[in-house]
Backbone as XML, in Angstrom:
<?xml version="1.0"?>
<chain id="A" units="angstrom">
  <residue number="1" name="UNK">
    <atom name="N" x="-37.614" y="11.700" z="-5.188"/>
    <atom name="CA" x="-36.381" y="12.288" z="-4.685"/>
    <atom name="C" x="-35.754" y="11.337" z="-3.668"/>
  </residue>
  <residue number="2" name="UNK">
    <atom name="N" x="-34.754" y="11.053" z="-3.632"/>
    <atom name="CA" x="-33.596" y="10.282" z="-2.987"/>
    <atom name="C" x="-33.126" y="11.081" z="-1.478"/>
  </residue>
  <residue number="3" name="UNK">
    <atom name="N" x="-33.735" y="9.920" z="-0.631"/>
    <atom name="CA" x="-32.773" y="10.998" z="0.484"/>
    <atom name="C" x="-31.004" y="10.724" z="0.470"/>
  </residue>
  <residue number="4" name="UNK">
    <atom name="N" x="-30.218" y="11.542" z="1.312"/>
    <atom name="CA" x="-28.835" y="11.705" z="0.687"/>
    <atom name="C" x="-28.128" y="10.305" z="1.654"/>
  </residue>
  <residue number="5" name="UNK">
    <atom name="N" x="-29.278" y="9.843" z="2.590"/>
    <atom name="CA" x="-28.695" y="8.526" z="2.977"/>
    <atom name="C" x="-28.773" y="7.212" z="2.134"/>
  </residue>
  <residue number="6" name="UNK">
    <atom name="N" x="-29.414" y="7.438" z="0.943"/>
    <atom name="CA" x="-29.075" y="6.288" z="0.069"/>
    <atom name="C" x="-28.589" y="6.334" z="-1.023"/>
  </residue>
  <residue number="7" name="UNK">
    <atom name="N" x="-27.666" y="5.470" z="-0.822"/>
    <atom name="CA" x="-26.432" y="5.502" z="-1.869"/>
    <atom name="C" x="-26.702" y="4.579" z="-3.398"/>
  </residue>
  <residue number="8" name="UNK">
    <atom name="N" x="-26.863" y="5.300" z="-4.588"/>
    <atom name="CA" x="-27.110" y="4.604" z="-5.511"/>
    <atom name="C" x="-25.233" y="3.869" z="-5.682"/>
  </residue>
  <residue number="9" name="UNK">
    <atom name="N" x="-25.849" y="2.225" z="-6.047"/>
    <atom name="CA" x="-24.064" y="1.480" z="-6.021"/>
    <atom name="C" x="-23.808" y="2.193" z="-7.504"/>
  </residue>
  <residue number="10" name="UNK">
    <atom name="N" x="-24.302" y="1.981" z="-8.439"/>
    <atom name="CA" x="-23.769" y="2.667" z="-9.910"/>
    <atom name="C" x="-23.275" y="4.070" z="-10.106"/>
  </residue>
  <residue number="11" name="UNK">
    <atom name="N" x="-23.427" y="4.689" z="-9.287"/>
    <atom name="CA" x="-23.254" y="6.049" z="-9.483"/>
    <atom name="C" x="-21.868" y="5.606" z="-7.750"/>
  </residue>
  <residue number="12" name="UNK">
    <atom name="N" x="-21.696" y="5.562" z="-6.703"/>
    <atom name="CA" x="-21.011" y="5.378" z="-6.057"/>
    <atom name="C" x="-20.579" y="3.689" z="-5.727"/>
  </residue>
  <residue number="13" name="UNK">
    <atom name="N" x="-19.848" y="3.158" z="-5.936"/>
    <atom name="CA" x="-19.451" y="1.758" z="-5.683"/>
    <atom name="C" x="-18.685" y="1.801" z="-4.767"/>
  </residue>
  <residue number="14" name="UNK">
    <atom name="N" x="-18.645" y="0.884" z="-3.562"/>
    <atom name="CA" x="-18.537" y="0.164" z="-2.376"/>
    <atom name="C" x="-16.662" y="0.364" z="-2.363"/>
  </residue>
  <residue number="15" name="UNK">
    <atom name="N" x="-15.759" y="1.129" z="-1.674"/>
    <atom name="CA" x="-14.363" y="0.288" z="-1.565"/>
    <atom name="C" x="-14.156" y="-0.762" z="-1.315"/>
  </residue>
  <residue number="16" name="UNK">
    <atom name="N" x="-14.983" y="-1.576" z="-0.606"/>
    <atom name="CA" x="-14.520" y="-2.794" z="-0.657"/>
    <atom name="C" x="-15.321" y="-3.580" z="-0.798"/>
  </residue>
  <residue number="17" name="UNK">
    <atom name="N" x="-15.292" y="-4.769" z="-0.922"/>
    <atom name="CA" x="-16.410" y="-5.507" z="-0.869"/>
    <atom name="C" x="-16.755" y="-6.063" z="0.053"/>
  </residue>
  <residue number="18" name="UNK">
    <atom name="N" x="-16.430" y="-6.377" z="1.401"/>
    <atom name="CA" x="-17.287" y="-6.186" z="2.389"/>
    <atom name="C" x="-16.589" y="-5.456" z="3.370"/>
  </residue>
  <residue number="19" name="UNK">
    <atom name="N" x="-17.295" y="-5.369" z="4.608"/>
    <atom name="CA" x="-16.377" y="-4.839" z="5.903"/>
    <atom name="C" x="-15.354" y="-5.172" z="6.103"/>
  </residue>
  <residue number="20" name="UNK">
    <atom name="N" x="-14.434" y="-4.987" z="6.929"/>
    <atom name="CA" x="-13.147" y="-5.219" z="7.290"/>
    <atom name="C" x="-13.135" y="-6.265" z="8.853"/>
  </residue>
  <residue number="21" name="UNK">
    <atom name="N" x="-13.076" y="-7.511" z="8.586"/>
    <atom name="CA" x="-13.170" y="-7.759" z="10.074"/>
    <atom name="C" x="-11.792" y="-7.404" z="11.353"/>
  </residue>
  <residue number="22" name="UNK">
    <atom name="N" x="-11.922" y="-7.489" z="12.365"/>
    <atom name="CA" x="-10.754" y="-7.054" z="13.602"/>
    <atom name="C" x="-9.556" y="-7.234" z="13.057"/>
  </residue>
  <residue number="23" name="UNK">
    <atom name="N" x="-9.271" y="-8.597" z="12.622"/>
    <atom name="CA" x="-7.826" y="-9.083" z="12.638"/>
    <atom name="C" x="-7.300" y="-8.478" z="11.130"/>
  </residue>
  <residue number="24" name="UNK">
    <atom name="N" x="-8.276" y="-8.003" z="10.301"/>
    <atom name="CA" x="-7.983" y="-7.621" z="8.983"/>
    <atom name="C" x="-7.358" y="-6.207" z="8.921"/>
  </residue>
  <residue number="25" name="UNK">
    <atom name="N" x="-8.367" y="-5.382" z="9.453"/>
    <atom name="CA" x="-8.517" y="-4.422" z="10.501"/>
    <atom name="C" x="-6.966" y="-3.560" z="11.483"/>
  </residue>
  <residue number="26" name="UNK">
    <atom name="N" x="-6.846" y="-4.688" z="12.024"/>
    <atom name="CA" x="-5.448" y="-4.892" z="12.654"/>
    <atom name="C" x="-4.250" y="-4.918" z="12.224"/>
  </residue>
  <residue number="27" name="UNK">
    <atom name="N" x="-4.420" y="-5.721" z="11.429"/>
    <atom name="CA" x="-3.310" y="-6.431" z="10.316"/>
    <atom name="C" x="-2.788" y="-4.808" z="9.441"/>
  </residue>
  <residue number="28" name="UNK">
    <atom name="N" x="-3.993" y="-4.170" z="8.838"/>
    <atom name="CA" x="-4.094" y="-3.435" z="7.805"/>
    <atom name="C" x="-3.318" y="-2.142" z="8.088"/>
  </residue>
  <residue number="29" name="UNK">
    <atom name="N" x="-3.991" y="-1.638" z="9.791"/>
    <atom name="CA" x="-3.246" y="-0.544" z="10.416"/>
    <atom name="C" x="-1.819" y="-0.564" z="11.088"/>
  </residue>
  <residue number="30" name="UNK">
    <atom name="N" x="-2.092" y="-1.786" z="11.568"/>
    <atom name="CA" x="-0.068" y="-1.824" z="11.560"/>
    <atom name="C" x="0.778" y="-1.295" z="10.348"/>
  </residue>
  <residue number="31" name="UNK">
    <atom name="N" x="0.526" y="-2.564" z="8.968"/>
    <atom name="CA" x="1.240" y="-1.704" z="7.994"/>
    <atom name="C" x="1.177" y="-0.634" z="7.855"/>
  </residue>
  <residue number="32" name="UNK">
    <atom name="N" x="-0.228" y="0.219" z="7.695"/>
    <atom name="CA" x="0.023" y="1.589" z="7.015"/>
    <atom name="C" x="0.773" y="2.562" z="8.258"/>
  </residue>
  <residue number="33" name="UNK">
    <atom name="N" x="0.684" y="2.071" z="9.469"/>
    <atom name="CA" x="1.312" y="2.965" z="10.306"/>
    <atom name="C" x="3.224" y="2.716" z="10.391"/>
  </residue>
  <residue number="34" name="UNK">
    <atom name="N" x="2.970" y="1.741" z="9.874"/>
    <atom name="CA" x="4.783" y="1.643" z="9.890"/>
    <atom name="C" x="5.026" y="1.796" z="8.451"/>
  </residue>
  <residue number="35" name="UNK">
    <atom name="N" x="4.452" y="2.151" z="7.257"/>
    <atom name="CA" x="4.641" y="2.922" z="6.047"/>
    <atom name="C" x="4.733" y="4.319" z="6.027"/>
  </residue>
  <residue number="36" name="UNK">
    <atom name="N" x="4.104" y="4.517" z="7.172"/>
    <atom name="CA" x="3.555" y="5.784" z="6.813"/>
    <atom name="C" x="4.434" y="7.170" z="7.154"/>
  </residue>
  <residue number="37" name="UNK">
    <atom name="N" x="5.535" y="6.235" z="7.533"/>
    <atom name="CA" x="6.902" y="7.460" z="7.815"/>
    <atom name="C" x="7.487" y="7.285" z="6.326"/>
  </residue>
  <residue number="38" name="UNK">
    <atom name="N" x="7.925" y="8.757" z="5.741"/>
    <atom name="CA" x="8.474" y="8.798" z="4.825"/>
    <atom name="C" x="9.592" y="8.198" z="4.315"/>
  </residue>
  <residue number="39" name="UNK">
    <atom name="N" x="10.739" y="7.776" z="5.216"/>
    <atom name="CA" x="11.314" y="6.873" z="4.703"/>
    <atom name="C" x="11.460" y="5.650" z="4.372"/>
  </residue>
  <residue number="40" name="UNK">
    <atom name="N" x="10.672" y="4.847" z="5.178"/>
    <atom name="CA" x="10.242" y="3.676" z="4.923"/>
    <atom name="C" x="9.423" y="3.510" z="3.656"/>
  </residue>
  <residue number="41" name="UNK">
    <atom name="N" x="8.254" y="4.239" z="3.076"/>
    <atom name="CA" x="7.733" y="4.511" z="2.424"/>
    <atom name="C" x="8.622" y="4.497" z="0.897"/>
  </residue>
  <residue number="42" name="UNK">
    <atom name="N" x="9.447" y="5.059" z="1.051"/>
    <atom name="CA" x="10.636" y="5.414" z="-0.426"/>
    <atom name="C" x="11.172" y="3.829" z="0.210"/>
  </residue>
  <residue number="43" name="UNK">
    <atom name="N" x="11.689" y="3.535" z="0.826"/>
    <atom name="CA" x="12.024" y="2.104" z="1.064"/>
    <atom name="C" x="11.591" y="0.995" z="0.713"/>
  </residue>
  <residue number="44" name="UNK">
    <atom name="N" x="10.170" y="0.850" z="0.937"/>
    <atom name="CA" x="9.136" y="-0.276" z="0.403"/>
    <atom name="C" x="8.851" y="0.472" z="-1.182"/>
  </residue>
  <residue number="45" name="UNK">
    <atom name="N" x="9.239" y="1.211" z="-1.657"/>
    <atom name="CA" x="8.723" y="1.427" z="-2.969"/>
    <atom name="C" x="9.908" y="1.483" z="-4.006"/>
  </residue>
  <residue number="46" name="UNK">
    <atom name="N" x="11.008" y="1.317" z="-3.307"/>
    <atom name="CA" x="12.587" y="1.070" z="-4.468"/>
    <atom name="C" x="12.679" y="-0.526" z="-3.839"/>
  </residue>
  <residue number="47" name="UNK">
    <atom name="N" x="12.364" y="-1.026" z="-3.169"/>
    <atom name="CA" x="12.609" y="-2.202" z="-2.875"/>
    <atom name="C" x="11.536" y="-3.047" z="-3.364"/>
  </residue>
  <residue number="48" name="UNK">
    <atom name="N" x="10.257" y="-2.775" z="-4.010"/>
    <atom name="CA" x="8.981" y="-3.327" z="-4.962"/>
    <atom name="C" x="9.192" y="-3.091" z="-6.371"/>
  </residue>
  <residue number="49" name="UNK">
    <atom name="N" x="9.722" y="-1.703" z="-6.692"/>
    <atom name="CA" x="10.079" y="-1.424" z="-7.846"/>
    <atom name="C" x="11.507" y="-2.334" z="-8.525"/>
  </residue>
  <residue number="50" name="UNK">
    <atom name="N" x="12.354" y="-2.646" z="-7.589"/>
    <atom name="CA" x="13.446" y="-3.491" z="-7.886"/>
    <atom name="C" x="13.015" y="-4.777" z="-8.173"/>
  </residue>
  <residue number="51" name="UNK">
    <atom name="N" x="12.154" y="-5.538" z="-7.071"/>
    <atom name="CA" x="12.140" y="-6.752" z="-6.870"/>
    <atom name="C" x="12.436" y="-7.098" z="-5.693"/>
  </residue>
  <residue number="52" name="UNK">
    <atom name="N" x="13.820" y="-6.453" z="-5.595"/>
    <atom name="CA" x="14.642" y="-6.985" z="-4.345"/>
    <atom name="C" x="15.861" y="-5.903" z="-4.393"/>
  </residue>
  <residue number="53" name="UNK">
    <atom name="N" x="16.003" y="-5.639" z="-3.304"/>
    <atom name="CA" x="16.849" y="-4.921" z="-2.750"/>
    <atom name="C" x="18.440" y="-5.254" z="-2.106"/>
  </residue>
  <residue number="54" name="UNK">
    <atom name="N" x="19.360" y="-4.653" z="-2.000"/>
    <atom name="CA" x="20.657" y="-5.007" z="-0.755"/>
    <atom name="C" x="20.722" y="-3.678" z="0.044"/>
  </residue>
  <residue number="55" name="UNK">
    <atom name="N" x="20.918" y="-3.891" z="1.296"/>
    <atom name="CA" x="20.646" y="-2.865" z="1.856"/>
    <atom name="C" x="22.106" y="-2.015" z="1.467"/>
  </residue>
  <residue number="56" name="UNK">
    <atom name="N" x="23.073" y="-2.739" z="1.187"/>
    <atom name="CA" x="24.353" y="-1.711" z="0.831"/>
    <atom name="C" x="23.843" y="-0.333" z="-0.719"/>
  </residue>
  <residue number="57" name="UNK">
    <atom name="N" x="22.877" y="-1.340" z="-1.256"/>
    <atom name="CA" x="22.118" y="0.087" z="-2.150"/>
    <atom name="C" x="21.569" y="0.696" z="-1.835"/>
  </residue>
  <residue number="58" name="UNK">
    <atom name="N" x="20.459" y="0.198" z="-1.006"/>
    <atom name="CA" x="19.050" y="1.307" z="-0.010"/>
    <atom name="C" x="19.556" y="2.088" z="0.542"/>
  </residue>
  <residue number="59" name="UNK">
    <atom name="N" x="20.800" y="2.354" z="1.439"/>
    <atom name="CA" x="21.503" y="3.552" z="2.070"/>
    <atom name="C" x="21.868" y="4.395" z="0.689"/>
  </residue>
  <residue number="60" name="UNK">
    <atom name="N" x="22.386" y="4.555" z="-0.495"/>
    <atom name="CA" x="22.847" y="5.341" z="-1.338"/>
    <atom name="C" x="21.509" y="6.092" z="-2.170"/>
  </residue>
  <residue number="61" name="UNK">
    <atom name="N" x="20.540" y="5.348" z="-2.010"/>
    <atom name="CA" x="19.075" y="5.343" z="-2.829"/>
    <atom name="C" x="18.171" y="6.632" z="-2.050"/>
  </residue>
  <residue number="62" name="UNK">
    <atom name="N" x="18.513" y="6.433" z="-0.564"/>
    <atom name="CA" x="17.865" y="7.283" z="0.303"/>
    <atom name="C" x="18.809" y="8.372" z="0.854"/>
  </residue>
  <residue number="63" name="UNK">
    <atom name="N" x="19.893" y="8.077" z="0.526"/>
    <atom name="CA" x="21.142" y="9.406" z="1.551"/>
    <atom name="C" x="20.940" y="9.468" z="2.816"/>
  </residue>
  <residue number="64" name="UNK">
    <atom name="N" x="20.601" y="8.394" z="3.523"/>
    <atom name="CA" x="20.565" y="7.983" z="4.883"/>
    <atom name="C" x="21.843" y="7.301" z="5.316"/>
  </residue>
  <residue number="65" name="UNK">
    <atom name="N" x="22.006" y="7.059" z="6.349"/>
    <atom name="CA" x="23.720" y="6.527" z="7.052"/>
    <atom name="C" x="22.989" y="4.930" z="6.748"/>
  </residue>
  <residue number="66" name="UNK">
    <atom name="N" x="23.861" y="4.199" z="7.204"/>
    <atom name="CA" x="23.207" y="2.619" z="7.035"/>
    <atom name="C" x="22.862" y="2.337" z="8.322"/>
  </residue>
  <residue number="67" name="UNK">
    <atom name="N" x="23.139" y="2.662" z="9.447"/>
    <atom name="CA" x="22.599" y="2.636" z="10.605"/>
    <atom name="C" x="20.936" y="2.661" z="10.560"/>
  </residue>
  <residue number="68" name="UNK">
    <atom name="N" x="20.527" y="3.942" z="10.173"/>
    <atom name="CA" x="19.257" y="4.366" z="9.763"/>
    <atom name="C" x="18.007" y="3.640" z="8.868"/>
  </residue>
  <residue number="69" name="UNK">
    <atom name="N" x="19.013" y="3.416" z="8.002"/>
    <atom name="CA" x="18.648" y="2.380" z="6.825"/>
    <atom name="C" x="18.492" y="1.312" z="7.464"/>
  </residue>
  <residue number="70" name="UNK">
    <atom name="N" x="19.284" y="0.610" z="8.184"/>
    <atom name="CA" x="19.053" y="-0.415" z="9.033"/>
    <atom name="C" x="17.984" y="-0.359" z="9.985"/>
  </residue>
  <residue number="71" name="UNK">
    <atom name="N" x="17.445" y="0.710" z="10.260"/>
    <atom name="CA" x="16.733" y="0.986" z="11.722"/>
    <atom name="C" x="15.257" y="0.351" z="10.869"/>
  </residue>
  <residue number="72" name="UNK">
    <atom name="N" x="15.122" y="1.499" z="10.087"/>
    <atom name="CA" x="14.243" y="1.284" z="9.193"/>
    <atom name="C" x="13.770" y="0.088" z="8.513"/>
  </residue>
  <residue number="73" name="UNK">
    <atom name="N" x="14.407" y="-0.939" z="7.813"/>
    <atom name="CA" x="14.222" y="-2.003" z="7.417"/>
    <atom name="C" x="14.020" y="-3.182" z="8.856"/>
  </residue>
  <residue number="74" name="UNK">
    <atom name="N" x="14.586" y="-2.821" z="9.525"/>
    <atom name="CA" x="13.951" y="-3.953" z="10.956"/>
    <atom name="C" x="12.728" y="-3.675" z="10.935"/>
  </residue>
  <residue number="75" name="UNK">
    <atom name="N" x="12.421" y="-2.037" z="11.139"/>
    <atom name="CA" x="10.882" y="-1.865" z="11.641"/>
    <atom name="C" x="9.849" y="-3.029" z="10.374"/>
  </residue>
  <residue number="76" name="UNK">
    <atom name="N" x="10.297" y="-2.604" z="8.804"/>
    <atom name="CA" x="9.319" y="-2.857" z="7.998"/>
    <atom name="C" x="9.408" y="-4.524" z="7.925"/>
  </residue>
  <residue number="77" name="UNK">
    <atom name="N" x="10.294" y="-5.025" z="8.078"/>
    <atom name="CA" x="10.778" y="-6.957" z="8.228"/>
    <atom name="C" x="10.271" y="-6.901" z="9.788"/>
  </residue>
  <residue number="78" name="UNK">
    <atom name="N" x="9.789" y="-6.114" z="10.820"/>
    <atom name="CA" x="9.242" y="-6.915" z="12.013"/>
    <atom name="C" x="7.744" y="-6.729" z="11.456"/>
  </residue>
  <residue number="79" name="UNK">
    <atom name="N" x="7.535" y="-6.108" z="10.870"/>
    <atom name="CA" x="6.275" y="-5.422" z="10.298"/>
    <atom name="C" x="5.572" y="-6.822" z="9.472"/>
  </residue>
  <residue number="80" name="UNK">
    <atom name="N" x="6.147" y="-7.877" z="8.759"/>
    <atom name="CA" x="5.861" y="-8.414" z="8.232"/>
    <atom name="C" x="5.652" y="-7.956" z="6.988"/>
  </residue>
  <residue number="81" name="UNK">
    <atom name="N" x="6.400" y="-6.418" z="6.372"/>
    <atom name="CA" x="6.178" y="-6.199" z="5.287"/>
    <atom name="C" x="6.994" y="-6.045" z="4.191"/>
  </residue>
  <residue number="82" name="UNK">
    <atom name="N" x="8.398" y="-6.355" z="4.317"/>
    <atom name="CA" x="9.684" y="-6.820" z="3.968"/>
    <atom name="C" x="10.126" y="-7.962" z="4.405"/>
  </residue>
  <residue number="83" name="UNK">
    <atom name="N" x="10.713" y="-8.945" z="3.885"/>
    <atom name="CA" x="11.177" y="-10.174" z="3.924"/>
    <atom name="C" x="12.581" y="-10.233" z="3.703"/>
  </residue>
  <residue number="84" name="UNK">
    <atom name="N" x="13.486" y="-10.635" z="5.086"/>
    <atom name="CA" x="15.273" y="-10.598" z="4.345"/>
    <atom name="C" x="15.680" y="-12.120" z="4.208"/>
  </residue>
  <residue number="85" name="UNK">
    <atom name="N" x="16.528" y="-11.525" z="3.763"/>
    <atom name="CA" x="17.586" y="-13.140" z="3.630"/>
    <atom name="C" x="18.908" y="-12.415" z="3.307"/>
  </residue>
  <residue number="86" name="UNK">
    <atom name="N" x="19.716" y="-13.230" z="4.185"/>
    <atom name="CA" x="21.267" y="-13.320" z="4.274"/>
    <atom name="C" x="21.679" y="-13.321" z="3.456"/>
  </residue>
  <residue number="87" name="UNK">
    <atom name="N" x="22.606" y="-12.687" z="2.811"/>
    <atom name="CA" x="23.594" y="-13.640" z="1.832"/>
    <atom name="C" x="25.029" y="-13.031" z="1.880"/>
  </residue>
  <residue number="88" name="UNK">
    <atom name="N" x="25.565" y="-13.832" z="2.446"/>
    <atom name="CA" x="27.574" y="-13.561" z="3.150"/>
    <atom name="C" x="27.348" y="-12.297" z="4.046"/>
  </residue>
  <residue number="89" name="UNK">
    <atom name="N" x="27.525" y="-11.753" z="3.343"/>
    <atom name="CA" x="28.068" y="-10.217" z="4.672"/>
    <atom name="C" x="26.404" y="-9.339" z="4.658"/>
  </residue>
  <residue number="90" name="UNK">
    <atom name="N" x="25.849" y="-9.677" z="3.593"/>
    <atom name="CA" x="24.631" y="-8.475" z="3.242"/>
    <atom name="C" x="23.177" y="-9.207" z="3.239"/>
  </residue>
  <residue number="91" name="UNK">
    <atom name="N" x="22.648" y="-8.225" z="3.237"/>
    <atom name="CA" x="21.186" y="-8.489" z="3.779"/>
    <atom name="C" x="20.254" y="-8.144" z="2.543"/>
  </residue>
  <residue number="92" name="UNK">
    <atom name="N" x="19.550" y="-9.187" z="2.042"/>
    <atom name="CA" x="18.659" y="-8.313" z="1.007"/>
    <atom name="C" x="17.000" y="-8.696" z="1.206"/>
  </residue>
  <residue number="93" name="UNK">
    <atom name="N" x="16.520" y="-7.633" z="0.918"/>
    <atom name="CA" x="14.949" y="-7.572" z="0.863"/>
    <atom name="C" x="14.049" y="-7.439" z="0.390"/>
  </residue>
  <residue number="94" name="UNK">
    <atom name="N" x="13.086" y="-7.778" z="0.233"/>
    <atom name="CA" x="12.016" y="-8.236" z="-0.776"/>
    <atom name="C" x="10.523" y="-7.702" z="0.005"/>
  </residue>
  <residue number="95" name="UNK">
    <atom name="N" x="9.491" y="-7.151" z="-0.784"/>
    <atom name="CA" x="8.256" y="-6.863" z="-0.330"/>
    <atom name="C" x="7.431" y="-8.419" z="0.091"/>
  </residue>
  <residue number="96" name="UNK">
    <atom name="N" x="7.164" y="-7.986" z="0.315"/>
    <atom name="CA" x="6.201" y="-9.318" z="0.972"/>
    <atom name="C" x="4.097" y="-8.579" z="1.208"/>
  </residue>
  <residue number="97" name="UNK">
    <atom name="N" x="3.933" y="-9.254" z="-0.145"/>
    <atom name="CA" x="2.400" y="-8.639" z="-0.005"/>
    <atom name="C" x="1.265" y="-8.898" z="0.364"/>
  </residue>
  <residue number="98" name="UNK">
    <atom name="N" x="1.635" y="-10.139" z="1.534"/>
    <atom name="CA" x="0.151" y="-10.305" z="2.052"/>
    <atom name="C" x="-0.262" y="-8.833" z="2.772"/>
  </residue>
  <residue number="99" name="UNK">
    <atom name="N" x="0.771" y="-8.068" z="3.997"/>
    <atom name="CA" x="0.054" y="-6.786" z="5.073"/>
    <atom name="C" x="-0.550" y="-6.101" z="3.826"/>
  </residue>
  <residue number="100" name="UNK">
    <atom name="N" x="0.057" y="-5.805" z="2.743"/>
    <atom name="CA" x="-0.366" y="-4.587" z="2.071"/>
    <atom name="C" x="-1.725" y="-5.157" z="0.957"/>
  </residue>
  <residue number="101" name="UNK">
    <atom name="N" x="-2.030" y="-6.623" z="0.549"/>
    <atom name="CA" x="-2.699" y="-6.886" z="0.032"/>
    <atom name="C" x="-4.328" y="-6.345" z="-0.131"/>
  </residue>
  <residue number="102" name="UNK">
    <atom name="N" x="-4.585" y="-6.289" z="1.033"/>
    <atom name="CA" x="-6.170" y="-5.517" z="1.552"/>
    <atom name="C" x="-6.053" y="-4.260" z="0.818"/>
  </residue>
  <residue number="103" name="UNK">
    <atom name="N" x="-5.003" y="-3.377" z="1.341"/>
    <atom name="CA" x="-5.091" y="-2.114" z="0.877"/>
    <atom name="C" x="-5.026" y="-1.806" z="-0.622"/>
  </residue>
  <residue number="104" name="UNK">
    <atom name="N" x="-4.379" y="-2.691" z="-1.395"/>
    <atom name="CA" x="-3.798" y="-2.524" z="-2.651"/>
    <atom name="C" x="-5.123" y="-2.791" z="-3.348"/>
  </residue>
  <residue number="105" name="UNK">
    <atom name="N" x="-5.751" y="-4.215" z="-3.019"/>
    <atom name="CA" x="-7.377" y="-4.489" z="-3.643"/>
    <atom name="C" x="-8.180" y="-3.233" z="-3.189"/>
  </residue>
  <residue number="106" name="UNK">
    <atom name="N" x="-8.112" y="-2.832" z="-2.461"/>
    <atom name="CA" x="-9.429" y="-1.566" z="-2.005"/>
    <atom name="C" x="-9.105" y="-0.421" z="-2.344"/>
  </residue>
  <residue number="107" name="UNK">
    <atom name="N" x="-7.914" y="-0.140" z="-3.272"/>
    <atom name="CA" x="-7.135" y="0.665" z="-4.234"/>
    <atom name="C" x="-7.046" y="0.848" z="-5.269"/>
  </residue>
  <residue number="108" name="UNK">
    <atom name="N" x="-7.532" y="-0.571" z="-5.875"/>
    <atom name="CA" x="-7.121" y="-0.980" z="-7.505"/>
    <atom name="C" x="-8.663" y="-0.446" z="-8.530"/>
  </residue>
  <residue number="109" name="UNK">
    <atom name="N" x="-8.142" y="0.557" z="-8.900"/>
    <atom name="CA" x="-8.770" y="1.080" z="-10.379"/>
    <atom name="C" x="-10.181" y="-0.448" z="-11.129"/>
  </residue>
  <residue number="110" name="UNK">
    <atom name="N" x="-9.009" y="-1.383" z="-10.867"/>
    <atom name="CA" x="-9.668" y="-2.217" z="-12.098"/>
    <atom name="C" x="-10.744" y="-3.180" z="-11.570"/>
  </residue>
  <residue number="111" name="UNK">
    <atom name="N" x="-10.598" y="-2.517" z="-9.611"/>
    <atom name="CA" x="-11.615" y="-3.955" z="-9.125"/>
    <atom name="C" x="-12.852" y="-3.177" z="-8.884"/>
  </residue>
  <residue number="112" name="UNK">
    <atom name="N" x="-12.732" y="-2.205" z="-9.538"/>
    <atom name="CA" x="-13.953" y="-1.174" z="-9.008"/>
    <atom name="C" x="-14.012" y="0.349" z="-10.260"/>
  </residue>
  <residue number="113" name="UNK">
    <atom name="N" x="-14.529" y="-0.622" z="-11.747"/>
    <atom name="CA" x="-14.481" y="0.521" z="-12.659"/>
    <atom name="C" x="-15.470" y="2.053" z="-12.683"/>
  </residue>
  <residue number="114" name="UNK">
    <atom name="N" x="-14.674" y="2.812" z="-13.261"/>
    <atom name="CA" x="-15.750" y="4.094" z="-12.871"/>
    <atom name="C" x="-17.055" y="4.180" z="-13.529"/>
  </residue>
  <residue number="115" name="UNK">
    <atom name="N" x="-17.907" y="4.448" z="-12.898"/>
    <atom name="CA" x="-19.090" y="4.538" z="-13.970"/>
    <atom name="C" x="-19.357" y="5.855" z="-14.285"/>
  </residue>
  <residue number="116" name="UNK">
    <atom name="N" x="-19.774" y="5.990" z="-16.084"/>
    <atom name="CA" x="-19.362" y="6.833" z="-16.824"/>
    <atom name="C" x="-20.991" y="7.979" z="-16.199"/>
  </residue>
  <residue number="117" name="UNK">
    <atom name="N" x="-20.821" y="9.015" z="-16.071"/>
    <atom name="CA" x="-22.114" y="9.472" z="-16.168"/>
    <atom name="C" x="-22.700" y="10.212" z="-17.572"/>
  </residue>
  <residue number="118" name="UNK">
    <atom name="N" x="-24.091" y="10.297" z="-17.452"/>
    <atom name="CA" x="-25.139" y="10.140" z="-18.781"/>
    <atom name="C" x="-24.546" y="11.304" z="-19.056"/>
  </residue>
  <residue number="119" name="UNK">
    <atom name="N" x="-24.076" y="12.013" z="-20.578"/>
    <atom name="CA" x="-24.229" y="13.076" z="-20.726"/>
    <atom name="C" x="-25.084" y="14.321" z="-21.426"/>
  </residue>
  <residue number="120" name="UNK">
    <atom name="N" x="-25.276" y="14.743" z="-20.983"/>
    <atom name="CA" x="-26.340" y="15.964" z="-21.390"/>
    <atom name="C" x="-26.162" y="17.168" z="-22.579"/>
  </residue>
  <residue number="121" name="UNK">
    <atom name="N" x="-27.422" y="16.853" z="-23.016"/>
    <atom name="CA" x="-27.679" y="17.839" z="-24.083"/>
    <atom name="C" x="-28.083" y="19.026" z="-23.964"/>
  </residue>
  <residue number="122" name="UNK">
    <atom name="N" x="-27.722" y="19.825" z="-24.608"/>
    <atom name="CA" x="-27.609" y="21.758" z="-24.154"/>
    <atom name="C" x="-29.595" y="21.590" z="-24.312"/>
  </residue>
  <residue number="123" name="UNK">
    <atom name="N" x="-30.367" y="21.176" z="-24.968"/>
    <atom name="CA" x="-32.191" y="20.826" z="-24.656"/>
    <atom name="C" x="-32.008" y="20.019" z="-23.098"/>
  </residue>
  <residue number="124" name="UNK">
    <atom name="N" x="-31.142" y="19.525" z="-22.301"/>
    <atom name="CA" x="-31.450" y="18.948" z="-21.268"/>
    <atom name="C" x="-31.795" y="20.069" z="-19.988"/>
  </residue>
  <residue number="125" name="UNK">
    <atom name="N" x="-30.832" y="21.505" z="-20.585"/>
    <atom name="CA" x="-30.657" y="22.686" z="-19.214"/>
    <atom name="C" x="-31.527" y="23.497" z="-19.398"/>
  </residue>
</chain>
């Protein structure tokens, strides 16, 4: 019998593959804390789903004033998690996936497949 402090890896596998060190750590909780307001959130996810964004669309996308929209996209571009660039009068933005990279690998389905369990025969109960 197994005490419940040991973890078989096949039956439970590791989120990540190793610890998280400080600066990773750091890095990781900034983003999710400046995602983690709902609008930003719909923000970084029509602006990944696009490619790239103009913020004269992101205000119509969200039904926010552009002020707002604006407020918002500073936070996620000081964040290091949007990337702008100028172009004439407008501003457009792009995800930028190193902050979110950690999280997305310690997320991904395919870096950590499920293992199937044995199944049982009605002679097994």
């Amino acid at each position: 019998m197994k005490l419940i402090q040991e973890i078989d890896p096949a039956c439970c596998p590791p989120v990540v593959a190793s610890p998280l060190g400080d600066e990773e750590a750091g890095r990781l909780a900034d983003a999710l804390r400046v995602i983690a307001d709902p609008a930003r959130l719909r923000l970084v996810s029509i602006v990944a789903s696009s490619g790239e964004a103009c913020v004269c669309d992101l205000t119509v996308a969200l039904g926010l004033s552009q002020p707002t929209v604006s407020h918002h996209l500073r936070v996620l571009t000081d964040a290091g998690v949007l990337r702008r660039e100028k172009r004439g009068r407008w501003a457009y933005y792009r995800v930028d996936p190193g902050p979110l990279e950690l999280l997305r690998s310690a997320l991904d389905p395919a870096a950590h497949p499920p293992v199937s369990a044995p199944s049982l025969a009605m002679s097994d109960l």
